[in-house]
N, C-alpha and C positions, 0 to 999 in steps of 0.2 A: 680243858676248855679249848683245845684245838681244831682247827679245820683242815681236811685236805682237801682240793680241790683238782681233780684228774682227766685228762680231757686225751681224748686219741685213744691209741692202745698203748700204751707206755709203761711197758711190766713195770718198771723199777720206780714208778712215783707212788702216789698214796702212803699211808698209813702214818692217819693224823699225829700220833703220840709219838711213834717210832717207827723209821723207816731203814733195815737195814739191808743191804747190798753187798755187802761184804763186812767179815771180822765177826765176832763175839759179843753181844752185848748180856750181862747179867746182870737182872732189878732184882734188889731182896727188897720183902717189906715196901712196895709200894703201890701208889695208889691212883688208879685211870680210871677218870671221869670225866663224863660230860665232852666226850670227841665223836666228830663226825665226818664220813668220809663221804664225798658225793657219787661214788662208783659201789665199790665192791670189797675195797682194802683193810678196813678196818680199823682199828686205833692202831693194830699194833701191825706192822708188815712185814717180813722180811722173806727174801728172797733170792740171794744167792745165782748161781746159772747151772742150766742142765747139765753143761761139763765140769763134772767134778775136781777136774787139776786146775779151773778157774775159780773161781769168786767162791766162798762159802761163807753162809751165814748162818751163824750160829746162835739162839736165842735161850737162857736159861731163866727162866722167874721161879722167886721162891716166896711166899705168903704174900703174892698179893693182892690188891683186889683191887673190878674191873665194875663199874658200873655206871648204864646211862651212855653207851658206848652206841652209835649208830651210822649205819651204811643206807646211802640215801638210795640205792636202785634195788629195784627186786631183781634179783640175780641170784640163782643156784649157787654159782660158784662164788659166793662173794662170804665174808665174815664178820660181825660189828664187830671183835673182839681180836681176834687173832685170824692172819690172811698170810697163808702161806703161800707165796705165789711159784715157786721155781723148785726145781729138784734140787738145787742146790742150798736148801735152808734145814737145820734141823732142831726140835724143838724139846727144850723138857721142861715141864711144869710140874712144882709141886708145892703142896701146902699153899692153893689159892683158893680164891673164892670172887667167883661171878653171878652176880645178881642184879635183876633190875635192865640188862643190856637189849635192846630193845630194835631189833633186825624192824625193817621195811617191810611189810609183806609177809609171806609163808614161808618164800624159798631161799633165803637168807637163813643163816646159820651164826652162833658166836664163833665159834672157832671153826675154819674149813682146814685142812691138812693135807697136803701132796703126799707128804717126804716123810722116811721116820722120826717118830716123834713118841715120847713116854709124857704121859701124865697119870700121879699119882699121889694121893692126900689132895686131893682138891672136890670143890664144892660145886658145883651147879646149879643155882637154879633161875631156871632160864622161862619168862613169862610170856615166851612168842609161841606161833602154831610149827613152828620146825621143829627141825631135828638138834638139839645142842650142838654135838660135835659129829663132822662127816668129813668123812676118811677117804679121797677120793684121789686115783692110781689114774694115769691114764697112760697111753701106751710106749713103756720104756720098758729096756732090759734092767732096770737096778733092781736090786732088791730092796723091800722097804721093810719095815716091821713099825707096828704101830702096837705100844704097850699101855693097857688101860688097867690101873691096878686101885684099889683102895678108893675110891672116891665115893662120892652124893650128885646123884642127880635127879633133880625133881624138878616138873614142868607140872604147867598150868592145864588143871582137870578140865575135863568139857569133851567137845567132837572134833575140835583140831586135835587134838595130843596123837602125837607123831612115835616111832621108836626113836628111845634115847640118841642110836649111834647109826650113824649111816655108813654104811660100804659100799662105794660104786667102783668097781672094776673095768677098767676098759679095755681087756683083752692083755691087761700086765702078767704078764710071764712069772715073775718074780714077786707076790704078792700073799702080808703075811700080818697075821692082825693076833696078839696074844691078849687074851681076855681072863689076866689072874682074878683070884679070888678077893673077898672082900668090898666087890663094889655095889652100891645100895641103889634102887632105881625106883622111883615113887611120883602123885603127883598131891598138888595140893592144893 
């Protein structure tokens, strides 16, 4: 039941539940509800900086779950859920489950993602006209790898229903998406 409230452009504020900037933060077993961000950040933030011998943040969750999560602007780049904002944040989820997370609009996303990041044993299902999770490089020489292995994701049937995963490439050099087996993609 938190709020952030983000005003200017100010990478490193936002994300109602959790805002990391720098260090490690790891939630096993817990549970994000009812947060709202009035930009784009999401419950969860973190963000690190594009120089990698500076600030890194590091986010690991393990079973938990995300619901009732929402970002108040319609923004592509924005996520109710998870907002990865910097090259400097990297992400691994597994064994969650988000349901019920409830983005602004179309082009809102739960989870947005820069930087590498694995998720895998997790659940999705996501009741907006987006895309769940979008995987978006924009123009850096890093290399990223984004690994989506073992998961459920299922969106809301009708003439919004979107593809599960989005890929925007912005002319990244270095840019690399592993799509193991086992992931189930449905709507209902």
């Amino acid at each position: 039941n938190k709020t952030a409230t983000v005003s200017g452009s100010h990478k490193y504020e936002g994300g109602s539940a959790i805002n990391i900037a720098h260090g490690a933060v790891y939630a096993d077993k817990c549970v994000f509800k009812n947060n709202y961000d009035n930009t784009r950040n999401g419950c969860v933030k973190f963000s690190g900086a594009d120089d990698f011998t500076k600030n890194q943040a590091y986010l690991f969750l393990n079973g938990c779950y995300f619901t009732n999560n929402t970002v108040g602007a319609n923004d592509v780049n924005g996520g109710s859920v998870i907002m990865q904002n910097r090259k400097g944040g990297l992400l691994g989820m597994y064994n969650c489950t988000l349901n019920g997370n409830n983005p602004n609009g179309t082009t809102n996303v739960p989870i947005l993602l820069i930087k590498s990041a694995i998720i895998a044993n997790t659940t999705i299902i996501d009741d907006c006209t987006g895309n769940p999770i979008r995987f978006r490089e924009e123009n850096r020489d890093i290399d990223n790898q984004f690994i989506f292995a073992n998961n459920i994701i299922l969106q809301e049937s009708g003439d919004g229903v979107k593809k599960s995963i989005s890929l925007t490439n912005k002319n990244a050099k270095n840019y690399k998406l592993a799509m193991m087996g086992g992931n189930l993609f449905g709507t209902f």
